[in-house]
N, C-alpha and C positions, 0 to 999 in steps of 0.2 A: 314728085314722088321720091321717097326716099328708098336709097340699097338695101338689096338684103343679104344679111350677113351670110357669110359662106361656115357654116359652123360645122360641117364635116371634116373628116380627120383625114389626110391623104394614106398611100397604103405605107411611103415612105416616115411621115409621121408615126405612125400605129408601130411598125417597127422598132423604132427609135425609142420610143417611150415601154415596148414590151422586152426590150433586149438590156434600155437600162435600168429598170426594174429587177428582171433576173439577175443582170451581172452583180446589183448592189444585195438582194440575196445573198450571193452567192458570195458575198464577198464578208458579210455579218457572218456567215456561216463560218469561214476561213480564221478570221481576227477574232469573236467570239470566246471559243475555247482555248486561247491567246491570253488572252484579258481574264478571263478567268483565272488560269494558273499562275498568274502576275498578282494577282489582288487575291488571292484564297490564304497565299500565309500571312497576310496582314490583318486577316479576321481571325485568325486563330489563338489561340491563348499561347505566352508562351512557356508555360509549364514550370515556369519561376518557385512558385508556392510550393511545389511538388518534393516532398521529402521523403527520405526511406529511412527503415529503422535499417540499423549496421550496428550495434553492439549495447549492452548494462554500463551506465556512467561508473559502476562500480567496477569494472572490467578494465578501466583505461589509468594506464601505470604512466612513467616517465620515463620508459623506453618506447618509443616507435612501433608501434603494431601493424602492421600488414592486415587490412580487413576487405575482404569482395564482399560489395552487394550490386542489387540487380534492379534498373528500373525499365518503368515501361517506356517502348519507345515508339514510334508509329513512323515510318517511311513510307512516303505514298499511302497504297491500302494496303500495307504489308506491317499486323504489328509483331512486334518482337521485344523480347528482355534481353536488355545489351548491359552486359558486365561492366563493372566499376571497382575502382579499386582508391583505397586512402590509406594512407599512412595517417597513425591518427597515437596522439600522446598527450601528459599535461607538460605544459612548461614550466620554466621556471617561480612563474607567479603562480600556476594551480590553473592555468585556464585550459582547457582542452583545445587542442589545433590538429585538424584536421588537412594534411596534404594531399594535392594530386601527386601520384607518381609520377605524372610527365614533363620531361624535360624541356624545357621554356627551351634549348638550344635546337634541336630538331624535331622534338617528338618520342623520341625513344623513351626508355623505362628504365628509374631510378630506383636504386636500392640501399637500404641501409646497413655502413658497418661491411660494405665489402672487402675484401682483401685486407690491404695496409689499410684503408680508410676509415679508421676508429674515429666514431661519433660522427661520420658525415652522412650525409647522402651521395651516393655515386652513380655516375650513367657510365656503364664502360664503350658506349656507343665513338664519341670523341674525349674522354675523359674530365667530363663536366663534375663539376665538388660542389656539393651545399653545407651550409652549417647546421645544425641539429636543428634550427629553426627555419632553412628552409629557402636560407637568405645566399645567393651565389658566393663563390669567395670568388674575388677579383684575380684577374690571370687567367678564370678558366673558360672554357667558350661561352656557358648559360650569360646571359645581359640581362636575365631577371630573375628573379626567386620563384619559387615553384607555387603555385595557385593555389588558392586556400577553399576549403569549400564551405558551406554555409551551411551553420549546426545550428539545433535547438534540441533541448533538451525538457522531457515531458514525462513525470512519473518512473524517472532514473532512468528513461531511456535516450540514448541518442540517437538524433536523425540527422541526416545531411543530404541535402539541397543539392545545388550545383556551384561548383568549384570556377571561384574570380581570380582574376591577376590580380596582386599584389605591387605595392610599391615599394621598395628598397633596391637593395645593393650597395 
């Protein structure tokens, strides 16, 4: 005669199996919204292509202009137009360059043609110099040229993009 199998669950069982079930709920639940906000900016676009008009190509001389424009920006669910600023001229060859004001040495804000400082850029933050092009003069704290932004121009107008590091010094 052959056994029969004992295929009830004891109460100890039945526990074990309904408490690791909720724990691992409860634990998807926890890690979840985790994994989410780890992986949600790596779907998102990153706004590269996005240009703004800032000035008439006919408008830009061969002294340094000071120009605010305004993009859009999204923080969390919170959107907002956060101000932007360019120094923006042609050079010497005719080509249009467009600067960030910010200091590659801390962050502070550059300006052109301050005080004594005829034809530079000046931060009077630690006393950082750029050359009319933007490029550090050696000696002074910046250890790189000030960031260029990225222009195109459409129907005599200008737009710019977002502002790269450059290389020189």
């Amino acid at each position: 005669m052959s056994e029969k199998k004992n295929n009830q669950v004891s109460r100890r069982q039945f526990l074990n199996y309904t408490l690791t079930g909720v724990g691992g709920f409860m634990g998807a639940a926890v890690v979840a919204p985790m994994v989410g906000m780890a992986v949600d900016p790596l779907l998102k676009a990153d706004g590269s292509d996005e240009y703004e008009y800032v000035m008439d190509v006919d408008e830009i001389t061969t002294e340094p202009q000071r120009k605010t424009f305004y993009i859009d920006q999204q923080d969390g669910w919170y959107d907002t137009e956060a101000e932007r600023t360019a120094w923006i001229y042609r050079d010497e060859n005719g080509d249009i360059l467009a600067l960030s004001p910010i200091c590659t040495h801390l962050g502070c804000v550059v300006d052109w043609e301050t005080g004594d400082h005829d034809s530079e850029f000046y931060c009077p933050c630690h006393y950082g110099r750029y050359d009319k092009n933007g490029i550090n003069i050696p000696g002074t704290p910046p250890e790189g040229p000030l960031h260029a932004y990225e222009y195109r121009v459409e129907d005599g107008r200008l737009y710019l993009g977002r502002a790269n590091p450059r290389e020189g010094a």
